[in-house]
C-alpha atoms as one frame of an Amber mdcrd trajectory, in Angstrom:
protein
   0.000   0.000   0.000   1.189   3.210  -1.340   1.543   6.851   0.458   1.102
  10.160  -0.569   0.472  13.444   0.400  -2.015  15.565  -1.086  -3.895  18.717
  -0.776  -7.479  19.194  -0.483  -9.759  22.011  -0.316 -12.572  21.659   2.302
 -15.112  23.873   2.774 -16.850  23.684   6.476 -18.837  26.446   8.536 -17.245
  27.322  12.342 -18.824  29.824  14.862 -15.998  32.113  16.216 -16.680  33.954
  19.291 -15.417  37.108  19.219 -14.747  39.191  22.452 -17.618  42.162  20.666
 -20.228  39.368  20.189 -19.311  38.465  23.924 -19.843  41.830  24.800 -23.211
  41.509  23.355 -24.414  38.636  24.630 -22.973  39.385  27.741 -25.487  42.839
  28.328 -28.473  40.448  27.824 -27.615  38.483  31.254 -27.389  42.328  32.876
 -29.585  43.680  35.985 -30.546  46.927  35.283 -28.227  48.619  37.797 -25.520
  46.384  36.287 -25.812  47.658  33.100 -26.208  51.559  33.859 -22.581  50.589
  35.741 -21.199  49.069  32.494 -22.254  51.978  29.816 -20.985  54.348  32.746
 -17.563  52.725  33.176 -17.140  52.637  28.993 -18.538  56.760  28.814 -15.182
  56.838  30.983 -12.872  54.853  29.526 -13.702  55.280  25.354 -13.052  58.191
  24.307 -14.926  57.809  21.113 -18.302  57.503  22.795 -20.482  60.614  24.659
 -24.304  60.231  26.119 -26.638  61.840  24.024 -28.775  65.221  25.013 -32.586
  64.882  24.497 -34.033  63.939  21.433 -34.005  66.699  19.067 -37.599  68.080
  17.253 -38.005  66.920  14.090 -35.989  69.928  11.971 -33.312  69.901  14.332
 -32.655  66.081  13.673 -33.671  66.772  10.203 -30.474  69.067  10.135 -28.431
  67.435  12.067 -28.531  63.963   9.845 -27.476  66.473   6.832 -24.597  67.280
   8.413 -23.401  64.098   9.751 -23.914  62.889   6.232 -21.809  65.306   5.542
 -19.324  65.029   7.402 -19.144  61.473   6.804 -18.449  61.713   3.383 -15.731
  64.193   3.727 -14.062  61.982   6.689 -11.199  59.624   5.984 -12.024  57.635
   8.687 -13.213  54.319   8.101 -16.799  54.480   9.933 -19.012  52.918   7.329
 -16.476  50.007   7.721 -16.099  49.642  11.488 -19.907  49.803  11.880 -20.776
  47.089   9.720 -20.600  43.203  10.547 -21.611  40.629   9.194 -21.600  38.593
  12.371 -23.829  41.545  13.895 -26.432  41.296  10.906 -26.597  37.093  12.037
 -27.226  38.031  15.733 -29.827  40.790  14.999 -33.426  40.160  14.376 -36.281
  41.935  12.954 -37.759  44.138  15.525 -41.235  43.560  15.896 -43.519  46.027
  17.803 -46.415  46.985  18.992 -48.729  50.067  17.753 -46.493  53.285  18.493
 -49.614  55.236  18.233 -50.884  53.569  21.447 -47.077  53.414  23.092 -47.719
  57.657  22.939 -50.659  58.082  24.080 -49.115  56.414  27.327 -46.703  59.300
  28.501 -47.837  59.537  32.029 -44.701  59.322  34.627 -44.802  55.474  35.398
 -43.757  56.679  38.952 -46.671  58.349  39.904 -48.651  54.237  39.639 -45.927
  52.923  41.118 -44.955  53.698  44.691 -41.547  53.222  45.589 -43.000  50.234
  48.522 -44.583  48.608  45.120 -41.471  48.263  43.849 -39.913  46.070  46.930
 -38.143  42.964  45.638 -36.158  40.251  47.952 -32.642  40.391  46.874 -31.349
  37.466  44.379 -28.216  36.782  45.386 -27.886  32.792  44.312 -27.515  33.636
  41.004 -25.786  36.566  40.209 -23.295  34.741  42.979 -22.428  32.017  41.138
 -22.091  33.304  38.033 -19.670  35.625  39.028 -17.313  32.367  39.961 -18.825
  30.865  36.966 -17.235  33.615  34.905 -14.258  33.912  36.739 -13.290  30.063
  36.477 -10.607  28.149  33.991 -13.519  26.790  32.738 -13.745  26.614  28.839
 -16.091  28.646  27.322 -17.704  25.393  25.948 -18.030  24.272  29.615 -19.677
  28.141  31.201 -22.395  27.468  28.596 -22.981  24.398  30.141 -21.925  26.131
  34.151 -25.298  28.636  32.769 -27.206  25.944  32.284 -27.101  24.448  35.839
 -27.173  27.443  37.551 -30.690  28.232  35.477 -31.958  25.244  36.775 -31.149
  25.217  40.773 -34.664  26.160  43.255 -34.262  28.921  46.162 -32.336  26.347
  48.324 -29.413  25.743  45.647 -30.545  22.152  44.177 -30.756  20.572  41.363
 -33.877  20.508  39.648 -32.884  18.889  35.754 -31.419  15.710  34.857 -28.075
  15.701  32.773 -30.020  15.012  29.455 -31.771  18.165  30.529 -29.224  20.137
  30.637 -27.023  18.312  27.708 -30.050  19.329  25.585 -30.447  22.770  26.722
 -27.377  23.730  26.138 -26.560  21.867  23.016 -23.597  19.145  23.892 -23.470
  15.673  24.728 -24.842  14.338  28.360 -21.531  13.225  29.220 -19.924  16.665
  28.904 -22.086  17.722  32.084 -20.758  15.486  35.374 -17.469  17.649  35.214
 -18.693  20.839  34.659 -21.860  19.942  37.946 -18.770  18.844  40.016 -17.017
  22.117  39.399 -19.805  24.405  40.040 -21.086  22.095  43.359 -17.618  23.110
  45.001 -18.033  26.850  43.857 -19.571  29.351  47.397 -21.362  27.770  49.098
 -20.053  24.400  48.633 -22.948  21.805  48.091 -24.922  23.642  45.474 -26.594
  22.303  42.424 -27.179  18.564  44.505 -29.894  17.047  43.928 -30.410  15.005
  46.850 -29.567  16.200  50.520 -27.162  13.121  51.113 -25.629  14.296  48.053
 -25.556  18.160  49.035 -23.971  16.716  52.639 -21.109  14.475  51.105 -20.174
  17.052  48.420 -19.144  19.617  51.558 -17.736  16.506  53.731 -15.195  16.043
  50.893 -14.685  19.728  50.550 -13.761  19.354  54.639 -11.813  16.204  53.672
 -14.072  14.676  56.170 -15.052  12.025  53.615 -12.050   9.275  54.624 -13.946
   7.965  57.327 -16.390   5.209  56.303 -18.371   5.801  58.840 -19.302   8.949
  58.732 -19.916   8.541  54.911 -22.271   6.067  55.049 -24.446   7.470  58.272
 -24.504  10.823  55.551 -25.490   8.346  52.412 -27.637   6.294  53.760 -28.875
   6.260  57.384 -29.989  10.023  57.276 -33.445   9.005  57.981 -32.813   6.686
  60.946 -30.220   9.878  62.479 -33.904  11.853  61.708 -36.065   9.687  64.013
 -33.562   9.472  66.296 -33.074   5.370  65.914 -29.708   5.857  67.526 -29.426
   1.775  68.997 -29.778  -0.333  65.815 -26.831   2.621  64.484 -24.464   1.891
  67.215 -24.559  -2.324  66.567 -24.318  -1.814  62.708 -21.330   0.350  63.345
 -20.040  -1.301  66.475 -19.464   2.261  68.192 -20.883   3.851  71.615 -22.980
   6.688  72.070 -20.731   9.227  72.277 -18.935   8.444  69.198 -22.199   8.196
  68.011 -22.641  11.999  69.035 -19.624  12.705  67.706 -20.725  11.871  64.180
 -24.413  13.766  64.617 -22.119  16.956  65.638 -20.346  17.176  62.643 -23.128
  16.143  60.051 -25.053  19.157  62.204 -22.654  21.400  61.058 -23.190  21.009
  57.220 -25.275  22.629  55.392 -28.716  21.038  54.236 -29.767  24.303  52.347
 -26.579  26.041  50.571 -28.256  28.884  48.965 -31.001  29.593  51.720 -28.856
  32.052  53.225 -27.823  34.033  49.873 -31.531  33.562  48.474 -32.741  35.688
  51.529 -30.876  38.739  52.308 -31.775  42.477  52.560 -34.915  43.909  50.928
 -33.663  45.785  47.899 -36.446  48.460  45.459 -36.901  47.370  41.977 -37.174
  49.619  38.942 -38.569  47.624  36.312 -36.559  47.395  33.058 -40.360  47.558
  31.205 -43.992  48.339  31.992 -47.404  46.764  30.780 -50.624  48.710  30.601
 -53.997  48.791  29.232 -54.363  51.570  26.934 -57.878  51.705  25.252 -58.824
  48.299  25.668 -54.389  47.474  24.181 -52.298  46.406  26.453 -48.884  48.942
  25.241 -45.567  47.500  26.500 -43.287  50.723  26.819 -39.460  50.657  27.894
 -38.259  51.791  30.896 -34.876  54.076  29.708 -35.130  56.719  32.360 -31.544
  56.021  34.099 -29.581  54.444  31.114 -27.569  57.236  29.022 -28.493  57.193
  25.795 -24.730  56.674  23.391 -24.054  58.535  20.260 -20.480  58.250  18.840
 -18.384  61.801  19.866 -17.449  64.261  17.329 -13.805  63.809  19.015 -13.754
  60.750  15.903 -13.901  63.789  13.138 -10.620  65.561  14.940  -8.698  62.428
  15.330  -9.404  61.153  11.907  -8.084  64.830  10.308  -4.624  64.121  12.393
  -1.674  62.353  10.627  -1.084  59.373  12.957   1.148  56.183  12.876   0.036
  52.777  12.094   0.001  52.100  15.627  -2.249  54.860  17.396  -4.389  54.690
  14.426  -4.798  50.745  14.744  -5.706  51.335  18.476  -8.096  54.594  17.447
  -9.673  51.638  15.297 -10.249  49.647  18.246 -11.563  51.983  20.182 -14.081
  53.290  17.510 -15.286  49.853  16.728 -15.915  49.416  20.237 -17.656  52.183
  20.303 -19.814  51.149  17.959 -20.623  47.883  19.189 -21.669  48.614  22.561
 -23.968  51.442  21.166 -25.750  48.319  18.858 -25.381  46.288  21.883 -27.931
  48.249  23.756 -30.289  48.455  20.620 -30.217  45.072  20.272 -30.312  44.075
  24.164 -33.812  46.595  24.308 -34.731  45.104  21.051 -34.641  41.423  22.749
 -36.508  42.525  25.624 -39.166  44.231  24.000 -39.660  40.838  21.530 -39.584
  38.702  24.917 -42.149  40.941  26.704 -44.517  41.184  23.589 -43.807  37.510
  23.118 -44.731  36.853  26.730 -47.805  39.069  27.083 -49.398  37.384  23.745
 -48.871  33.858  25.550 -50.165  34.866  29.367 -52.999  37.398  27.744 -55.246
  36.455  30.659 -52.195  37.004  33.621 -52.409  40.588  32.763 -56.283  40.782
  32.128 -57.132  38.902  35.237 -54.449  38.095  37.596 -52.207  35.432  38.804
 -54.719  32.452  39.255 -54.917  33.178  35.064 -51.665  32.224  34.541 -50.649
  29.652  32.153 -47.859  26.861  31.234 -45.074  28.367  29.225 -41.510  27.370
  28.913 -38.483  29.024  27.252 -38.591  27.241  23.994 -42.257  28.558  23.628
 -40.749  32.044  23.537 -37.885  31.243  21.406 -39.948  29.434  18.561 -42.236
  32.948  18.452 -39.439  35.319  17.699 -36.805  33.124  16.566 -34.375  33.375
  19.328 -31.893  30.077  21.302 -33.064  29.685  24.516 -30.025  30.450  26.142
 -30.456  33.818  24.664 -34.703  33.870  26.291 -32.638  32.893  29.571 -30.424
  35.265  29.778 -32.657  38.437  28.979 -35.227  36.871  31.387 -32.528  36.789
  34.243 -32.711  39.851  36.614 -35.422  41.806  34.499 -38.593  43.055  35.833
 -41.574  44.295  34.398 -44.648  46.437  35.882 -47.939  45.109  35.373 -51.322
  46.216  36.401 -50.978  43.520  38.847 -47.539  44.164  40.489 -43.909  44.056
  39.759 -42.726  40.449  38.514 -39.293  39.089  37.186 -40.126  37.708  33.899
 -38.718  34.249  34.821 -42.521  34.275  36.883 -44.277  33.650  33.967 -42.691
  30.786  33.130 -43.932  27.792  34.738 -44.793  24.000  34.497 -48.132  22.472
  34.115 -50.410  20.506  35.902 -53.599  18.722  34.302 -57.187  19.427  35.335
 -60.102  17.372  35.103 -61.576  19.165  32.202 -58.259  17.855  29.978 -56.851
  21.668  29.833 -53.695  22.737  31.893 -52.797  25.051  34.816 -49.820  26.731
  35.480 -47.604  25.617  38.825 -47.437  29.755  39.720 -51.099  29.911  39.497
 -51.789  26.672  41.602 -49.276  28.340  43.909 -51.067  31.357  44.459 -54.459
  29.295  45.679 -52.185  27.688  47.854 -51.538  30.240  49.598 -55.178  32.118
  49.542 -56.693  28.732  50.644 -54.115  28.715  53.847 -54.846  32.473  54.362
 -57.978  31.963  54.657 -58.049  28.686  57.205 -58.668  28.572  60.749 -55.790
  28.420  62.626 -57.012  26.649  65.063 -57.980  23.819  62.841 -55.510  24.341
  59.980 -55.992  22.875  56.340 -53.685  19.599  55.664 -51.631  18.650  52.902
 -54.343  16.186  51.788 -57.445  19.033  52.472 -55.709  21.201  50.247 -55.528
  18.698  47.718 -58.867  17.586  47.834 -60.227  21.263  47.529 -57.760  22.345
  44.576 -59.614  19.208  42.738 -62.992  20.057  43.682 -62.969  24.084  43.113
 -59.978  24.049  40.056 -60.399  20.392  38.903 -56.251  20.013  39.235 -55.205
  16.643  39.633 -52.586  16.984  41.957 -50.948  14.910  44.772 -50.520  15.767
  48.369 -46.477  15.553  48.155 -46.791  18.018  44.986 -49.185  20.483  47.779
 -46.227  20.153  50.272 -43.555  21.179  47.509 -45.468  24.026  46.283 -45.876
  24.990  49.947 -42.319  24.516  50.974 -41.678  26.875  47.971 -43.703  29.606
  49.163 -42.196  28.683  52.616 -44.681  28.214  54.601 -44.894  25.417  57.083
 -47.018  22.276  58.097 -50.058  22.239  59.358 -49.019  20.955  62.506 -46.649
  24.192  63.026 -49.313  26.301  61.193 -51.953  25.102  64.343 -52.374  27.669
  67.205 -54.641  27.337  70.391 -56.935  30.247  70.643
C-alpha cells in the first residue's frame, strides 16, 4: 500500500466567538443597575463615545442627519467600515412592535402608579453569585455554557432541579460533557450547590472538609440520614459497632453542614426594583413601553472627526480603530439588548394574555422554547434576557422568569400553570382557621374540587415549601 500526500480544499462552517459578540451577549444576562454601571464605566474609559442630550424636534434632527452625512463623506475615517458586521447582521433580528400610536398616548410618569414600597423585591443573590465564579473560572467557554445551564436550573435552596439530558439538551452538547462541569460548580460558594439530593448536598461539603475518609461517617450521611432523623440511635451503634458518644460525635459534625446552601444568599436584605419595562392597558391594548429613564443614551463623539483629520502612525491609528469599533458595538449592543426585551415581553404578554387581564390564578404553562420558537431566538439567549429583568404590570412588579412555569392537568383535559396553583395555595391557607388548619391532603382535595387540578398531596407540600410556609401541625395555634 502506497503513500502520498495531497492537498485538499474543504469547505466547512465554524462559529468564532469574538470578544464584541461576547460583549453583546454578555449585556443580555445584565440587571438593570448592572448595566447603567457598564455603559458608565465605557462613557469613561472610550473616548470615542459621549451620552446623548434629548431627542431633538423633528428639523433639528432633520439638520443634524445632513450634516453628519456630511461630514461622513468628507471623513477619511473608516466608519461605514467599522460599523458594519456581518456577524452583527446574524445576531440581529427583525424588531417587531407593537402600535407606536398607542405606546404615545401612554406618557404619564410610570412613577406616579408605582410607589416606591410597590417596587420592593427580595434580593437574588444565588444567582448573580455564582455566576460571578462561573465567569471567573478556567472553565472553557464550551463548559460556562454548560456552568449557565445548571445554575438556570437550581430552586431557592441551591438544588438541582434537571437531569443531565436536561441540561445536555439545553445547552446543546453531549450528556456526558455535564458530570465535570456539575462537580465544578457544586464546590463553587457555598459548597454543596446544584445537589440534587440532601445526602448528596452533605457528602459534596464533607469532601470539601476532607471529612469524607472515614467510612463511617460517609455512610451514616449516604444512607442512614433518615434513621439519624427519628432518632433510631441503637440499631446505628450495633451496625457500626461504636458507643454513644462516638455516636454523638458523628451527629455533631453532620449538624454542622449545610442542608440548604443557597437559603442564606436567596434571603438577604430587601432591595427596590425599577422595572426594566412596563405593561398597561391603553384603550382596551395592552402597550408595552421601555423603561430608559436612568440608562444614558450613546451617540459616537465628534472627538472621531478631529482624530481622523490628524496624521497618525500605524500604531495609534490601529488602536483609534479599536476603540471606535468598540464604540460602535456597545452602542448596537444596547439596541439590540432593548430590542430582545421588548420581543420577549410582547412575546410573553401574547402567551399569558389572561395574567395581565385577570391576575395570577390566570396564569398559564409556558416554557423558554415557547418564547424562542415565536421570535426566533436560542433559549439560552430567552434565559439570559429573562434573568434579573422586571416588568410592571397592572398587577404588580414580577421578574419575567414568573411567567414561566410547568403544568399541571385538570379534570376538564386543559392545563394550569404551577405559579397559578401556587397562588391558591396560599389564599386557601390564608384563609383557614388556625385553630384547625388545612392539611396537605385538604388542600388537595379542595384544589380538585374548586380548580379540577389533579394533583398529589407531596406536589401540595412542595409548592408549599416553595412559598415557605410550614405544616399544618406548626401552622396550628390554640386560641
Amino acid at each position: 500500500m502506497a503513500f502520498e500526500i495531497r492537498q485538499q480544499f474543504k469547505l466547512s462552517q465554524q462559529l468564532h466567538m469574538t470578544p464584541m459578540l461576547k460583549q453583546a451577549i454578555s449585556l443580555l444576562l445584565y440587571s438593570r443597575q448592572e448595566l447603567v454601571e457598564a455603559v458608565h464605566k465605557e462613557l469613561l474609559e472610550n473616548p470615542f463615545l459621549e451620552e446623548r442630550e434629548a431627542e431633538p424636534g423633528p428639523a433639528a434632527q432633520e439638520a443634524a442627519d445632513s450634516t453628519r452625512t456630511s461630514r461622513e463623506q468628507d471623513s477619511p475615517w473608516p466608519q461605514e467600515e467599522v460599523a458594519r458586521s456581518a456577524e452583527w447582521e446574524e445576531y440581529l433580528g427583525e424588531f417587531s412592535s407593537q402600535s407606536r400610536v398607542a405606546q404615545q398616548e401612554y406618557e404619564a410618569a410610570e412613577e406616579d402608579g408605582n410607589p416606591l414600597e410597590a417596587c420592593h423585591s427580595a434580593e437574588p443573590n444565588l444567582e448573580a453569585h455564582l455566576m460571578g465564579q462561573l465567569l471567573l473560572s478556567p472553565l472553557s467557554e464550551r463548559q460556562k455554557s454548560i456552568g449557565e445551564c445548571i445554575i438556570g436550573n437550581l430552586d431557592e435552596t441551591g438544588y438541582l432541579t434537571a437531569t443531565d439530558e436536561e441540561i445536555a439538551s439545553l445547552a446543546g452538547v453531549d450528556a456526558s460533557e455535564v458530570p465535570p462541569v456539575l462537580s465544578a460548580v457544586q464546590n463553587f460558594d457555598p459548597v454543596g450547590v446544584a445537589a440534587r439530593t440532601l445526602s448528596e448536598c452533605l457528602l459534596i461539603q464533607l469532601r470539601a472538609r476532607h471529612d469524607d475518609r472515614d467510612p463511617i461517617l460517609v455512610s451514616l450521611v449516604s444512607e442512614h440520614l433518615e434513621d439519624l432523623e427519628k432518632q433510631r440511635y441503637k440499631p446505628l451503634m450495633r451496625h457500626f459497632h461504636i458507643d454513644l458518644d462516638t455516636l454523638k460525635e458523628y451527629i455533631a459534625i453532620i449538624q454542622g453542614l449545610d442542608p440548604r446552601p443557597g437559603g442564606s444568599l436567596g434571603s438577604g436584605a430587601p432591595c427596590y426594583v425599577s422595572p426594566d419595562i412596563f405593561v398597561r392597558k391603553v384603550n382596551g391594548e395592552f402597550v408595552i413601553l421601555m423603561n430608559d429613564e436612568d440608562l444614558p443614551h450613546l451617540q459616537l463623539s465628534p472627538l472621531s472627526e478631529e482624530l481622523a483629520s490628524q496624521n497618525r502612525s500605524s500604531e495609534e491609528k490601529d488602536y483609534m480603530n479599536d476603540r471606535l469599533r468598540s464604540a460602535v458595538w456597545i452602542i448596537r449592543s444596547l439596541e439590540e439588548r432593548q430590542r430582545t426585551l421588548y420581543q420577549v415581553m410582547e412575546s410573553i404578554v401574547k402567551h399569558q394574555h389572561d395574567f395581565f387581564e385577570y391576575g395570577v390564578y390566570k396564569l398559564k404553562p409556558l416554557v423558554l422554547k415557547d418564547i424562542a420558537e415565536d421570535i426566533g431566538r436560542s433559549e439560552s439567549s430567552i434565559s439570559r434576557i429573562t434573568t434579573n429583568k422586571y416588568v410592571g404590570t397592572p398587577h404588580g412588579i414580577f421578574e419575567l422568569k414568573y411567567f414561566f412555569n410547568s403544568a399541571l392537568a385538570s379534570s376538564d383535559g386543559s392545563q394550569v400553570g404551577s405559579e397559578s396553583v401556587k397562588a391558591r395555595i396560599r389564599a386557601l391557607i390564608d384563609g383557614e382557621d388556625h385553630a384547625h388548619p388545612l392539611s396537605d391532603e385538604d388542600i388537595s382535595a379542595r384544589l380538585n374540587e374548586g380548580l379540577g387540578v389533579k394533583i398529589a398531596r407531596r406536589t401540595v407540600a412542595k409548592y408549599r415549601e416553595e412559598l415557605g410556609i410550614p405544616s399544618s401541625s406548626r401552622r396550628k395555634k390554640h386560641l
